[in-house]
TORLUM-774876 format. One record per residue: residue number from 1; x negated, y negated, z negated of N, C-alpha, C in turn; residue in one letter. Coordinates in steps of 0.02 Angstrom, whole numbers. Each point is the difference from the previous one (the first is absolute). Layout:
<sites>
   num      nc1      nc2      nc3     cac1     cac2     cac3      cc1      cc2      cc3   residuo
   NUM        X        Y        Z        X        Y        Z        X        Y        Z         A
...
</sites>
This chain:
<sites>
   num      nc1      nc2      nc3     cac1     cac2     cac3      cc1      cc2      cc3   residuo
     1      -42       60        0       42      -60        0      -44      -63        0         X
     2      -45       13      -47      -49      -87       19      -37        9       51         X
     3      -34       61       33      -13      -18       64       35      -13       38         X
     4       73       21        3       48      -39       57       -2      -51      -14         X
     5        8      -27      -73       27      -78        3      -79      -44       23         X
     6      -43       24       -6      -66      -37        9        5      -11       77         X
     7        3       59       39       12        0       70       56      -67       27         X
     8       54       27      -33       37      -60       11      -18      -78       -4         X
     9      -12      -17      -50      -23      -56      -19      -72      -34       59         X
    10      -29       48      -15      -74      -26       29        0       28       94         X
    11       30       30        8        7       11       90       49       -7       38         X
    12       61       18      -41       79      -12       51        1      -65       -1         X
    13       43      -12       58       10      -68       21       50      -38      -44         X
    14      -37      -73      -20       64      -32      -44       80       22        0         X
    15        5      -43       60       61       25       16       47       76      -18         X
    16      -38       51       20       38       65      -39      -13        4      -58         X
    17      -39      -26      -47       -4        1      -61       71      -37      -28         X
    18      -33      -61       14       87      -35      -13       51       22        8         X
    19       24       54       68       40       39       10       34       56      -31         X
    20      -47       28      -21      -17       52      -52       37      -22      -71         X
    21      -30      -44      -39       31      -11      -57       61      -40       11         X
    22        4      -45       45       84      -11        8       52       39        7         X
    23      -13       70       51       28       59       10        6       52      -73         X
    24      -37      -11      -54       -3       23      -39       42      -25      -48         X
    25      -11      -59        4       37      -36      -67       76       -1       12         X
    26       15        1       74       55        8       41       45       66      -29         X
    27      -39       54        9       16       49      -34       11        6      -73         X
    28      -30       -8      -49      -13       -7      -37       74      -44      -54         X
    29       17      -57       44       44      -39      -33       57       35        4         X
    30        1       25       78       81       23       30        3       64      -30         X
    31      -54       31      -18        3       60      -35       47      -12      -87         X
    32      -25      -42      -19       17      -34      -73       81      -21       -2         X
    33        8      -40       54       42      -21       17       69       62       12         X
    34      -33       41       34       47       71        5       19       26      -77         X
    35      -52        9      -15        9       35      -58       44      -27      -41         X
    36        9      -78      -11       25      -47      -53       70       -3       34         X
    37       11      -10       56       70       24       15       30       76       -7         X
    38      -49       51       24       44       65      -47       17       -4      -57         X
    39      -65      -20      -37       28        1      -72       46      -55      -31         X
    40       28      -39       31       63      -47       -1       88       33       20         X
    41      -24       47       40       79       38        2       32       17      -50         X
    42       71       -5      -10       35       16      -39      -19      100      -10         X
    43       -4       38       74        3       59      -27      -62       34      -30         X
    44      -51      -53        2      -72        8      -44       -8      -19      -49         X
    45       62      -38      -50        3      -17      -35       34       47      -57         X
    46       43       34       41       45       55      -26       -2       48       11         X
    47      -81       30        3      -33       62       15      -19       31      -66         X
    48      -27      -47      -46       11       51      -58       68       -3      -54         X
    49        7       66      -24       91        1      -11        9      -47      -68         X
    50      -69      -29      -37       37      -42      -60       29      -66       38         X
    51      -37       -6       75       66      -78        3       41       24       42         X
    52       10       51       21       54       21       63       37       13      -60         X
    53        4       41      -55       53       18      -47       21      -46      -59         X
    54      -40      -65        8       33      -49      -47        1      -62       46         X
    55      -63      -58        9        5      -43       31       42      -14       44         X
    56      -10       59       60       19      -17       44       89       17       -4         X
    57       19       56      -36       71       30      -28       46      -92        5         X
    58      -44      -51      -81       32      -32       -7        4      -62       57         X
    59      -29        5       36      -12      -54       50       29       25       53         X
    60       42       63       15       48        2       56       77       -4      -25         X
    61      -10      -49      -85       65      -17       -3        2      -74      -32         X
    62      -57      -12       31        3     -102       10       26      -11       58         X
    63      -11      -59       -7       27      -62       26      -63      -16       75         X
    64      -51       33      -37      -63      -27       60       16       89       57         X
    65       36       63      -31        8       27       69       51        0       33         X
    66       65      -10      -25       48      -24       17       49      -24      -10         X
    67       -7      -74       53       52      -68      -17       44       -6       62         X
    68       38      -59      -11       24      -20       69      -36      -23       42         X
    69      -63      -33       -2      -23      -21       68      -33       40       40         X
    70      -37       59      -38      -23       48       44      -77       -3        2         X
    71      -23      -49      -67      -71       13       14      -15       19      -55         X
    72      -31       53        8      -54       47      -69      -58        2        3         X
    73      -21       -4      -61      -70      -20      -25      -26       58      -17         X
    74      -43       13       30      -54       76      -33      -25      -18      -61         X
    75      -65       59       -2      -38      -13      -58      -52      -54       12         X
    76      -22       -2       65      -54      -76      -11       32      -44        6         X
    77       42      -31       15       16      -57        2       23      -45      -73         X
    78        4       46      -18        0      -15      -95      -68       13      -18         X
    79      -40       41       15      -62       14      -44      -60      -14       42         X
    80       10      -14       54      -79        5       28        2      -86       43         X
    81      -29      -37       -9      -46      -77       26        8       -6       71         X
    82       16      -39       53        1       -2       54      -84       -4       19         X
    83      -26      -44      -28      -60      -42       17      -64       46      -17         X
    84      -35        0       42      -61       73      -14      -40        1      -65         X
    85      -12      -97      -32      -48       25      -41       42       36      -56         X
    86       65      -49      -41       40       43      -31       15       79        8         X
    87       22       22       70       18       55        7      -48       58      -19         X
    88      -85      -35       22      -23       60      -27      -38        2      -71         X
    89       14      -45      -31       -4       -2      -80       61       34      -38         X
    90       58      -22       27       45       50      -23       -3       68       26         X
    91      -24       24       47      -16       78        2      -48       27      -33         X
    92      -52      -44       -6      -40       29      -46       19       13      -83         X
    93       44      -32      -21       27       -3      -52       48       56      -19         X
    94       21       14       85       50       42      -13      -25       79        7         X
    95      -62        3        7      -67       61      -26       37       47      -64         X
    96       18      -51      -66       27       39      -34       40       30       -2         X
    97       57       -3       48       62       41        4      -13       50       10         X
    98      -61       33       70      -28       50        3      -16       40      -77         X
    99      -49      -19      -14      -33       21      -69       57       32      -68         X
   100       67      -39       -7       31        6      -36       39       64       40         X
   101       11        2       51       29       43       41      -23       97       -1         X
   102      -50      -22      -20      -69       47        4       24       27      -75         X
   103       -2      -42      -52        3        0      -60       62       36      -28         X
   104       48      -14       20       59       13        0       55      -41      -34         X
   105      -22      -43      -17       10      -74      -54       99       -8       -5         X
   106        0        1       86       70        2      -13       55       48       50         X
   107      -48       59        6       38       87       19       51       -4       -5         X
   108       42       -5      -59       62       29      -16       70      -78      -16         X
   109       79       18        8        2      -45       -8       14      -46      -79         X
   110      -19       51      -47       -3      -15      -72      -83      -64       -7         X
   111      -51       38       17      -58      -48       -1       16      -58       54         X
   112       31       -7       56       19      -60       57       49      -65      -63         X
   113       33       38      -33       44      -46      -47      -35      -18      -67         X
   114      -51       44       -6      -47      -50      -50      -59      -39       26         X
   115       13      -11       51      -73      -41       41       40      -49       29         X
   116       63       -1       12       45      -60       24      -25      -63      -13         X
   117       -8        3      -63      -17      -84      -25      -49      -15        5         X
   118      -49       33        7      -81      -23        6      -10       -3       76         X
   119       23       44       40       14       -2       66       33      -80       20         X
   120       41      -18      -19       31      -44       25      -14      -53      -10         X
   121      -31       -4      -75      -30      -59      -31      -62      -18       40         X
   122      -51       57       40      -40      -30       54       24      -40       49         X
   123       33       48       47       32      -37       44       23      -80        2         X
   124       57       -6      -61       26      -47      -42      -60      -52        4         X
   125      -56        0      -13      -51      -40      -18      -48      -18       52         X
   126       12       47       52      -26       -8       67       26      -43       31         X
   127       55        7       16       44      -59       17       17      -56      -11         X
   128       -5        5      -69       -6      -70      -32      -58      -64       31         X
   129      -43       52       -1      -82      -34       -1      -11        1       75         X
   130       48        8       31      -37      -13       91       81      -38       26         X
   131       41      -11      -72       77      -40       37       31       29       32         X
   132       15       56      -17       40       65       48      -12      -31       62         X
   133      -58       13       32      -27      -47       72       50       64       38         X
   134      -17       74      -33       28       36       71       96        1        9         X
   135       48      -28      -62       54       -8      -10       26      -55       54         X
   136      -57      -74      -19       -1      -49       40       -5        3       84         X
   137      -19       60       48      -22       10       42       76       17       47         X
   138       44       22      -41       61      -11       26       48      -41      -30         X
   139        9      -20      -74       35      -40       -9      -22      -71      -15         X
   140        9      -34       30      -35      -74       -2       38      -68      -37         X
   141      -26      -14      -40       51      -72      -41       16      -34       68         X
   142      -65      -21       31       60      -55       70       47       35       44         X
   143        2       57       -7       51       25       38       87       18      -18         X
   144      -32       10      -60       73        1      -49       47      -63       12         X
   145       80       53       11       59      -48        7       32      -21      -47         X
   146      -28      -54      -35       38      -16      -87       84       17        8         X
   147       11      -50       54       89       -2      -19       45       89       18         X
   148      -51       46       33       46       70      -37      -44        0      -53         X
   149      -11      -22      -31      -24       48      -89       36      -23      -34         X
   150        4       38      -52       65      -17      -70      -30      -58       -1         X
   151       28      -38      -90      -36      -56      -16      -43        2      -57         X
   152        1       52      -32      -44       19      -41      -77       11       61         X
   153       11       57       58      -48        1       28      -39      -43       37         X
   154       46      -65       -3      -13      -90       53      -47      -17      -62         X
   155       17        8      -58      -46      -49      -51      -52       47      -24         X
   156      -12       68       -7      -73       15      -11      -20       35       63         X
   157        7        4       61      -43       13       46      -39      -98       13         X
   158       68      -45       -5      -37      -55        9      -66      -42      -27         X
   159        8       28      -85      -48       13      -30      -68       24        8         X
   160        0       62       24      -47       35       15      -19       -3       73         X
   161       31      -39       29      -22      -22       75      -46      -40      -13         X
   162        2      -61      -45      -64      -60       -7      -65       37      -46         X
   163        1       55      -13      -61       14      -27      -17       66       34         X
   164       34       22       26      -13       58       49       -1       57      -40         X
   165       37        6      -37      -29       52      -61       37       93       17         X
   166      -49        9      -33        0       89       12       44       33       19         X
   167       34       28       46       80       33       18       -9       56      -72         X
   168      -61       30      -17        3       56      -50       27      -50      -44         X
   169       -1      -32      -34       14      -38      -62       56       23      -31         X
   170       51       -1       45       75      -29       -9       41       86       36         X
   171      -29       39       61       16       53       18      -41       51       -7         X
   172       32       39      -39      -51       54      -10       61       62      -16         X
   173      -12       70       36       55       52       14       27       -2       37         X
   174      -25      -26       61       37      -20       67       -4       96       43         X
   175      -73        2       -3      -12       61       38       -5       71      -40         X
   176      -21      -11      -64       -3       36      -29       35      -10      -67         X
   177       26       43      -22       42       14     -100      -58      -23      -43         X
   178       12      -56      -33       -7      -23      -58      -32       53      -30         X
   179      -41      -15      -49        4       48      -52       37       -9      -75         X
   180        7       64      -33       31      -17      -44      -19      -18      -42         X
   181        6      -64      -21      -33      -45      -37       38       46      -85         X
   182       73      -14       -4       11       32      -63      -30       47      -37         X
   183        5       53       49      -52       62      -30      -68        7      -25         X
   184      -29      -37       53      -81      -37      -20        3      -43      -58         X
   185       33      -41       -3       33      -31      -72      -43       50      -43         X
   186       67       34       -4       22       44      -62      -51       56       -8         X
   187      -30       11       28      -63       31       12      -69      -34      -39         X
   188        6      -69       22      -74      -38      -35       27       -4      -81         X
   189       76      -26       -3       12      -13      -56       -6       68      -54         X
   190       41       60        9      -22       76      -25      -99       -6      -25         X
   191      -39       -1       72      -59       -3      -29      -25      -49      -47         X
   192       24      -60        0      -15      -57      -24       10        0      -93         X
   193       60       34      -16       35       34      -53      -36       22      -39         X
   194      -13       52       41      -46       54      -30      -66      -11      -39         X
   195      -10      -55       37      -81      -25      -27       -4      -59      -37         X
   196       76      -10      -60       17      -43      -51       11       55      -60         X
   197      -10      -53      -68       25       25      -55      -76       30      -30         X
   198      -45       -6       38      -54       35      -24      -73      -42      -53         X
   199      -16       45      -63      -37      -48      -38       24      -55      -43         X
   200       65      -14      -10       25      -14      -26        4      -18      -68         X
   201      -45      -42      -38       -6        8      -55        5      -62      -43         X
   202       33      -15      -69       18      -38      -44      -48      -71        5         X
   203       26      -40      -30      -48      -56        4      -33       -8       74         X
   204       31       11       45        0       -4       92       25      -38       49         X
   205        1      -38       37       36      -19       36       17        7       60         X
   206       59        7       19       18       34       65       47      -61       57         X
   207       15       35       58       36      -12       48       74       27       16         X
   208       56      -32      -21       43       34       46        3       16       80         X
   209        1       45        4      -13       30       85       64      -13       49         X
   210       52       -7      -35       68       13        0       56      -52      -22         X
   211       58       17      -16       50      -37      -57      -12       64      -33         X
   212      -14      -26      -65       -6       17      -66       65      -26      -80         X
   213        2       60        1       65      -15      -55      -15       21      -75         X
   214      -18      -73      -22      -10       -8      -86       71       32      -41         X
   215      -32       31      -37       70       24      -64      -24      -30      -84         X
   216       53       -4       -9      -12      -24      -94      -35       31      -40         X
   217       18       92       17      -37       46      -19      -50       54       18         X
   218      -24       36      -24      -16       49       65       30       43       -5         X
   219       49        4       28       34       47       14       38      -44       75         X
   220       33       57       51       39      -17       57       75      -24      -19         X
   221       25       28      -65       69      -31      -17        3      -70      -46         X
   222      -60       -7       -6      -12      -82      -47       27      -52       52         X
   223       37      -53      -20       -6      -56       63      -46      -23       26         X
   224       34      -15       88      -47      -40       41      -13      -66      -14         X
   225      -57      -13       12      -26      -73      -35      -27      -47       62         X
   226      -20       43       30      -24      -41       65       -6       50       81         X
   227       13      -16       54      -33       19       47      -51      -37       33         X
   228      -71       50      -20      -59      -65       12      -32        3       69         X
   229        4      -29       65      -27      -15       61      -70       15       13         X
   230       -2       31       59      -93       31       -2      -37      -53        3         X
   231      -62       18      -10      -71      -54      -43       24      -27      -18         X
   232       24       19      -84        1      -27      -30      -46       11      -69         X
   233      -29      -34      -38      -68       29      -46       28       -5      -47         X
   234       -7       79      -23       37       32      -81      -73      -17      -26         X
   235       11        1      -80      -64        3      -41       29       58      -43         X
   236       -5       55      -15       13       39      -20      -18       -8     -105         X
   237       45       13      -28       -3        4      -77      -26       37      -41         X
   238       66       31       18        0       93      -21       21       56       35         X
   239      -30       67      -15       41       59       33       53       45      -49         X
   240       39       44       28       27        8      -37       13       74       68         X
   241      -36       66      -10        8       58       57      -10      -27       31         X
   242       57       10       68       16      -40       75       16      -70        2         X
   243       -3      -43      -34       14      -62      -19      -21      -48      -10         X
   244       -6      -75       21      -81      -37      -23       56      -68      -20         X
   245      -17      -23      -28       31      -50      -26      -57      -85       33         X
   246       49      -52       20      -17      -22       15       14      -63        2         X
   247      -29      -59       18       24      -69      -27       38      -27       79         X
   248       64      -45      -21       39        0       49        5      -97       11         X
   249       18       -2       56      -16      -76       22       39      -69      -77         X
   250       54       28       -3       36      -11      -69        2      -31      -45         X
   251      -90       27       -3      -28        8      -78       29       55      -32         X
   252       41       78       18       24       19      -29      -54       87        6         X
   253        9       43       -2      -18       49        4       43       89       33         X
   254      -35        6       30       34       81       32      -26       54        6         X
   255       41       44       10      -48       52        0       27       24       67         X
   256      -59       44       48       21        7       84      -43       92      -13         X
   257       31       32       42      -17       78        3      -56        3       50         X
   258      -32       43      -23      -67       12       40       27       44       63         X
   259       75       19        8       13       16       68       13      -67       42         X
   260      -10      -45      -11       28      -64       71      -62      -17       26         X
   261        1      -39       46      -61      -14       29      -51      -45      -11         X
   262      -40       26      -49      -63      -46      -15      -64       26       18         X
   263      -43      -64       10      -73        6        6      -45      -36      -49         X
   264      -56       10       -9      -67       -7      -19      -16      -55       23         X
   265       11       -6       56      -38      -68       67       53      -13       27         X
   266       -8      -57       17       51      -48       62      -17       30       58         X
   267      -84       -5       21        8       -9       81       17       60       16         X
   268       29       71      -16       18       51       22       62      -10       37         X
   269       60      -32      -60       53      -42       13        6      -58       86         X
   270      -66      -35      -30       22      -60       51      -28       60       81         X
   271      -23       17       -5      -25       47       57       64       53       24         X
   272       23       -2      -39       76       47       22       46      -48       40         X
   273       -9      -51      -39       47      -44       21       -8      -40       72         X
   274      -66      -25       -9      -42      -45       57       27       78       55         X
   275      -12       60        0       16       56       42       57        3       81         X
   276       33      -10     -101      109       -6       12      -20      -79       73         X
   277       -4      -33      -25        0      -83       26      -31        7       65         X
   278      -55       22        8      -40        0       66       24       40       56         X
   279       40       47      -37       18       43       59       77       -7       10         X
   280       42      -23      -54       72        5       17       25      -57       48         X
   281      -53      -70      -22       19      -78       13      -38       -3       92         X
   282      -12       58        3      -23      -24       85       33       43       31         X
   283       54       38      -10       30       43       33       43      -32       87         X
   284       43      -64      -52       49      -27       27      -20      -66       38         X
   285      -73      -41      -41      -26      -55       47      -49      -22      -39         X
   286      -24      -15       29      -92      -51      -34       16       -8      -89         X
   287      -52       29       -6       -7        5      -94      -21      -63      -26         X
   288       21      -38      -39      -10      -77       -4      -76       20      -72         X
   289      -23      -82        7      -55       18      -69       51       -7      -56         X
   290      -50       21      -61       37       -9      -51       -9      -68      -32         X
   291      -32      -49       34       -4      -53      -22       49      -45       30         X
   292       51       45       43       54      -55       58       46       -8      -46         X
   293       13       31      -78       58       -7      -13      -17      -21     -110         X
   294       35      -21      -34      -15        6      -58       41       53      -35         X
   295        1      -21      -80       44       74      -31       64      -10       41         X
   296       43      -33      -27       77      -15       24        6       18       53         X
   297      -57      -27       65       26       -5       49        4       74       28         X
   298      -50       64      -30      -14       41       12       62       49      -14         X
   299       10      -21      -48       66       42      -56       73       -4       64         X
   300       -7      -86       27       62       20       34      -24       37       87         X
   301      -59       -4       14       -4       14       36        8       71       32         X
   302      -27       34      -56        2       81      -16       68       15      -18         X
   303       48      -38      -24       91       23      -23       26      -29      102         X
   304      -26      -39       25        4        0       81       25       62       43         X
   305      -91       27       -5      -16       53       24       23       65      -22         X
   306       22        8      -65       31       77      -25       12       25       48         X
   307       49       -2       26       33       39       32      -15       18       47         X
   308      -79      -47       49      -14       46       51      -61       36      -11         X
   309      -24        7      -56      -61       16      -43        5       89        3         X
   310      -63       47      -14       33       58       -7      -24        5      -76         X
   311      -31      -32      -20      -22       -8      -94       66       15      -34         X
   312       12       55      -57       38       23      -34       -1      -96      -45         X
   313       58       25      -63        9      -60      -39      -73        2      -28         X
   314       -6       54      -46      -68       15       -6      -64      -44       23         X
   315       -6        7       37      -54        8       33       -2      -95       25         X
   316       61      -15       18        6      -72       21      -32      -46      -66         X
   317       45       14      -60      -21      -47      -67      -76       25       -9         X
   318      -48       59        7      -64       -3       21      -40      -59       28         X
   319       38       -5       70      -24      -27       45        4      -77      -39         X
   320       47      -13       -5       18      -74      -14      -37      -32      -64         X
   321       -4       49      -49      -51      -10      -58      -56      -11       17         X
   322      -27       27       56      -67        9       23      -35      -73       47         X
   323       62      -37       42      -19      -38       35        1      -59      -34         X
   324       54      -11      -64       13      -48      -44      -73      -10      -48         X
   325      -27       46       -5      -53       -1      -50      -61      -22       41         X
   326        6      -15       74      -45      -29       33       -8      -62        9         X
   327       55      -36      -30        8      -54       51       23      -40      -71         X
   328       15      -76       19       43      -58      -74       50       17        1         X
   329       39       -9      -40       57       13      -23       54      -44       52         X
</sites>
């Protein structure tokens, strides 16, 4: 090989040299170029059976395969970059699907429904960070006909027309099922549980994890004295068995069962919570800071949102304890 290329260089005529590597590179691109369009087909996409038997399952009962106008969107046109340098950074990226594929990560469709959220939450974040450029490639703010859209949809597409902002933001489960946020819930919260109540000892001070319910006595049939809101800092008195007695905002005193939800430390708490917040508050549209709002404004903001929230009651007064304790009153 280096005597050819020496030959080349030092005896063939310019000209076919030049020829040569143009013809090469010629090849070379259109070769690349082939390849990057096979691997853009929808039925190369749905060659191995974890996305032919889920992905693709739920995406032949959107909206992107069939609508009334008659145009359907494959798998690249959602996932893969028109423009070469993007396109082939996102293939390279997309290296790991292979690997996980190999792995078996998400074989079956029990492991596909516990990878949902981490799965999606990439994507989710991909999009974000390049402005759903490939969403934008067919639906365009200047093209949009305000006067058919509702009027809810006239005032926040109009919105989001002057800043150009993310189509993921605001739509997300278009092509694919949501995941189930509840279950995942109830899942972190179970583990979360589990790893309270521990070390627990007199002269201590703790965290409500939870709403926590002070009694007069220790016992469960003594009266209720308080229901106390998570982070909130017990100083603990006395024990008494399962029972810790404790000083109450009041000035008065209670005693709370070592079955409710306490901790040792806060940031275990605020980390559950910060959890709940990061992932529930971007479901539906752009997650605001926690500095956009104060206590009050937060309190009503979150009694707003209930209802399109998937946060149990639970889990909401968490949340709300958590963002209030960030911010002035």
């Amino acid at each position: 090989m280096k005597r050819l290329w020496n030959w080349l260089w030092h005896v063939a005529p310019r000209p076919l040299l030049v020829g040569l590597i143009v013809g090469l590179c010629v090849v070379v691109v259109g070769g690349y170029h082939g390849f990057m369009d096979y691997t853009n087909r929808t039925e190369f996409c749905i060659s191995c059976h974890e996305m032919k038997d889920n992905s693709y399952a739920e995406y032949k009962d959107s909206i992107h395969f069939h609508n009334s106008s008659g145009v359907r969107a494959g798998c690249a046109d959602c996932h893969v970059p028109k423009k070469f340098v993007p396109k082939v950074i996102r293939k390279i990226f997309a290296a790991k699907d292979v690997w996980h594929t190999l792995l078996g990560t998400i074989d079956t469709p029990e492991k596909f429904e516990n990878h949902r959220l981490v799965m999606a939450q990439d994507v989710w974040a991909y999009m974000r960070e390049s402005g759903s450029r490939e969403c934008k490639t067919c639906h365009s703010y200047d093209a949009m006909h305000a006067v058919k859209q509702g009027p809810r949809a006239q005032r926040v597409m109009g919105v989001a027309a002057k800043t150009d902002q993310s189509c993921i933001d605001c739509h997300k489960g278009i092509a694919h099922k949501l995941p189930r946020f509840d279950k995942i819930y109830a899942g972190w919260m179970q583990a979360f549980h589990e790893g309270l109540n521990k070390d627990i000892k007199p002269s201590q001070t703790v965290y409500s994890a939870g709403v926590v319910v002070a009694h007069a006595a220790a016992n469960s049939d003594s009266a209720v004295l308080a229901n106390l809101p998570p982070l909130m800092k017990l100083d603990i008195k006395a024990q008494e068995k399962d029972w810790v007695q404790v000083d109450l905002p009041d000035q008065k005193t209670g005693w709370i069962s070592l079955g409710e939800p306490l901790s040792v430390e806060k940031q275990p708490i605020e980390e559950m919570a910060r959890k709940l917040w990061q992932t529930d508050c971007q479901i539906c549209h752009a997650r605001p800071k926690i500095e956009d709002y104060n206590a009050t404004q937060w309190e009503e903001h979150l009694k707003a949102m209930a209802k399109f929230t998937y946060l149990n009651v639970e889990q909401q007064k968490l949340v709300l304890r958590f963002l209030q304790s960030q911010v002035t009153p």
